[in-house]
Each structure stands twice: as structure tokens, then as C-alpha cells.
C-alpha positions as CSV (number, residue, x, y, z in Angstrom):
1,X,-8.5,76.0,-48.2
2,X,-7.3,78.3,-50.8
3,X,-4.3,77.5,-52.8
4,X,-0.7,79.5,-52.5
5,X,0.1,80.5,-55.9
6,X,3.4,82.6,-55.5
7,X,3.3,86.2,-55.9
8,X,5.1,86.3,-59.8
9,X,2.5,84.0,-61.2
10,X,-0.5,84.5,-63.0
11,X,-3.6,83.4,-62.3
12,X,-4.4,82.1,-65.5
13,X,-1.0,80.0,-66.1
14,X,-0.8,76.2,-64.9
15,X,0.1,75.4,-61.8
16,X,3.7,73.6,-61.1
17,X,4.0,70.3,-59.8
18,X,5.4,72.1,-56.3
19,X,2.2,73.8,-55.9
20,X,0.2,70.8,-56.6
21,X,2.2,69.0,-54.2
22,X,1.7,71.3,-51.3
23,X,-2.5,71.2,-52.2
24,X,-2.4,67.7,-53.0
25,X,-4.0,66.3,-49.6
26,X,-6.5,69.0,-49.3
27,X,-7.7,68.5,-53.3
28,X,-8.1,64.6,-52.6
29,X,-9.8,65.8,-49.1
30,X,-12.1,67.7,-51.0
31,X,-11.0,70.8,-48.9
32,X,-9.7,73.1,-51.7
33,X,-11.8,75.4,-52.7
34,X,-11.6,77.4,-56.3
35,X,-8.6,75.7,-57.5
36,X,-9.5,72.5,-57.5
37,X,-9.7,72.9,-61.7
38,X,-6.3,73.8,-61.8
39,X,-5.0,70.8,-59.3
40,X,-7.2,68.4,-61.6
41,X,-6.3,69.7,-64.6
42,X,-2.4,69.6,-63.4
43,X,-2.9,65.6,-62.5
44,X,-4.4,65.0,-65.7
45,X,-1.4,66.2,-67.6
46,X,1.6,65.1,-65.5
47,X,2.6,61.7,-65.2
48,X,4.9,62.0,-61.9
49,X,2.0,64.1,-60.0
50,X,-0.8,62.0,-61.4
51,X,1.1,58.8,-60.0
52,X,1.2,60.5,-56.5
53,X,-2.3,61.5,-56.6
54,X,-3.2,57.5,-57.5
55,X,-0.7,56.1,-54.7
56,X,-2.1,58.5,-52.1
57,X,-5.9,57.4,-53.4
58,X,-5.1,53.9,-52.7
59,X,-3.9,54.5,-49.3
60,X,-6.8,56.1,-48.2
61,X,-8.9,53.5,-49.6
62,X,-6.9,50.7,-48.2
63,X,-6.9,52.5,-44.9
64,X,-11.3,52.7,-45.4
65,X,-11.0,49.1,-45.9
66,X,-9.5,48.5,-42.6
67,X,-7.4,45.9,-41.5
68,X,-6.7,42.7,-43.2
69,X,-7.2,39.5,-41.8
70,X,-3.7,37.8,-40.6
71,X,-2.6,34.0,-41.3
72,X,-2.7,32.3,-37.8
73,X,-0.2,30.2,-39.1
74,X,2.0,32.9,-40.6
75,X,2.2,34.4,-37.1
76,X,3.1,31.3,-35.6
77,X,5.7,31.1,-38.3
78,X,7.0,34.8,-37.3
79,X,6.8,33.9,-33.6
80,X,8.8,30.2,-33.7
81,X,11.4,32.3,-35.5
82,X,11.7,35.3,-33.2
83,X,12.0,32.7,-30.1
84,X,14.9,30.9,-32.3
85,X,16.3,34.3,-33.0
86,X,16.3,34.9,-29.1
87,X,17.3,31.7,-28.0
88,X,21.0,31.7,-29.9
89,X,21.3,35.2,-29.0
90,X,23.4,38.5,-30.3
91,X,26.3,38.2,-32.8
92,X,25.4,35.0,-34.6
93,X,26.2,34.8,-38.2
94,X,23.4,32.8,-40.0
95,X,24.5,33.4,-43.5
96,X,27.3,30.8,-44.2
């Protein structure tokens, strides 16, 4: 993939955090192709993009893990509350 730079811009000027944002998923892919400087170099200076680049990273690395082992007795927990939750039914007020 080949990064949209608009029309105005120079090659050689940095690239803003809009067009980093729309060749964000294909950089961490490793699907971009000759800009993949620029995107890195973008990430290394700005705080807000960088962040986004590290939340994204952890998501696909949580997602690699796979899923996480559930607390039988945290679902049985969830579950005797949902039939309590039924069992009064709609409209009751809990909170006083």
C-alpha cells in the first residue's frame, strides 16, 4: 500500500497526524510500502499518534494471545445475579 499524501504537500515535509492515521493499520500490518520511514519517524515524534500506535499494538497482541481463562466462580456470580435480576422483573429500583 502506498501512502496518500495530498496533492499540496511535498514529498520531503513530515507527514501530519491525519495522514498517519489513515496508514496507521497498514504500517503496524507491515503493508506500507516506501513510507513506512515517514509513518515511523511521525510516531516517534508525536505523543498523541505514538499512544495510538502502542494501544493498537497491544490489541493485536492481546488478540495473538487468545482468550483468557474465566473464573468459574465469577460466572456463577454473574449468572445468580442475572436470574435475581429476572426473577423481580422490569422497573425495580435497587438503589435506595
Amino acid at each position: 500500500m502506498r501512502l496518500r499524501r495530498a496533492w499540496w504537500r511535498r514529498p520531503d515535509t513530515p507527514l501530519s497526524c491525519r495522514e498517519v492515521g489513515r496508514a496507521l493499520q497498514a504500517y503496524l500490518d507491515g503493508e506500507l510500502d516506501d513510507d513506512s520511514d515517514l509513518v515511523a519517524a511521525h510516531l516517534e515524534d508525536c505523543l498523541r499518534c505514538g499512544l495510538e500506535e502502542s494501544v493498537y499494538t497491544e490489541i493485536k497482541a492481546s488478540l495473538a494471545r487468545g482468550p483468557a481463562e474465566t473464573d468459574p466462580e465469577a460466572i456463577a456470580r454473574l449468572r445468580r445475579f442475572g436470574t435475581e435480576l429476572a426473577a423481580r422483573g422490569p422497573g425495580v429500583d435497587d438503589s435506595r
